[in-house]
N, C-alpha and C positions, 0 to 999 in steps of 0.2 A: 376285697379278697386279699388285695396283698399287705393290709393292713392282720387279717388273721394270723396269714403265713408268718408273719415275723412275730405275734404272738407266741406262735408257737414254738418256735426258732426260739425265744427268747426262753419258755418255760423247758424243752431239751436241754439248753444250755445249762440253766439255776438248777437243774436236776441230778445232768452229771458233775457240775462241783458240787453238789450236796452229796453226790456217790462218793467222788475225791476226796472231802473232807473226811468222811466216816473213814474211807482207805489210811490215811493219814492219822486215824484216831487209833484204828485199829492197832496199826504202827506203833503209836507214840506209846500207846497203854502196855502194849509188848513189850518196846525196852524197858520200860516201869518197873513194870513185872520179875523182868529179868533181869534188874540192877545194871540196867545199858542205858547211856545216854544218848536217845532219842538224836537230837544234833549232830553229834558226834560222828554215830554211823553215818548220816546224811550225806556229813563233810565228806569222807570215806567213799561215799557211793558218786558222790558227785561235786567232787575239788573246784571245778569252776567256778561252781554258782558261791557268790559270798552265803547266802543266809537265804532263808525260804520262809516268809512271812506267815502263810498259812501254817507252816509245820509249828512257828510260833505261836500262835494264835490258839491253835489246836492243844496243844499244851499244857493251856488254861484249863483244859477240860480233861483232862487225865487225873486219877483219883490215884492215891497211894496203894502201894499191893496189898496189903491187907485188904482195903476195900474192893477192889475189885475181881470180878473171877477172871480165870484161866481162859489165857488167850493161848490156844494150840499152835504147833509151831506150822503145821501145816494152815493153819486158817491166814496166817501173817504171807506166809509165803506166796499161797494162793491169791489173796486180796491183793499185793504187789505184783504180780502175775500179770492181773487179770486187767491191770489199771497200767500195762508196760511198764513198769518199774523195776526193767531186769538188771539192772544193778545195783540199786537197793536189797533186791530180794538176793543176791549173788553176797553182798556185804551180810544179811543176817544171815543168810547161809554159813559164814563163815561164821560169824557169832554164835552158829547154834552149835558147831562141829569142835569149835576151841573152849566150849562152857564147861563146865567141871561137870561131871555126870550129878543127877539130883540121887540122894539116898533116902 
């Protein structure tokens, strides 16, 4: 029995950093997108931390803008949101408010 339980404990876990990762993807493809360096704002959001390995890692997996489609600015918002990332999501707040308007 307590051999399931931690089964299952373990697969919860690999779940939500498979959520986290995407959260981060989401992220990273956004400032792509948006001619923002993904790190940069991190720095920004969060000065303490030297460097966030996953955000690196994640990276790898971000395709040029032309290849990829539009990540809305409320979907970015939201997915940091939703994963407490309220200073992140406060940092592209500010990125979304000081961007040149698009024509």
């Amino acid at each position: 029995m307590e051999e399931h339980r931690k089964t299952i404990e373990e697969n919860i876990i690999e779940s939500y950093r498979q959520d986290e990762d995407m959260m981060i993807l989401v992220f990273a493809q956004w400032c792509v997108n948006e001619g923002l360096d993904p790190e940069e704002l991190y720095q920004q959001a969060y000065p303490q931390q030297q460097s966030n390995e996953r955000l690196q890692r994640v990276l790898e997996l971000t395709v040029p803008k032309e290849e990829a489609g539009p990540i809305p600015d409320d979907t970015v918002l939201g997915v940091l949101s939703l994963f407490g990332n309220e200073d992140l999501a406060f940092v592209v707040s500010e990125a979304i408010s000081n961007r040149t308007p698009k024509k």
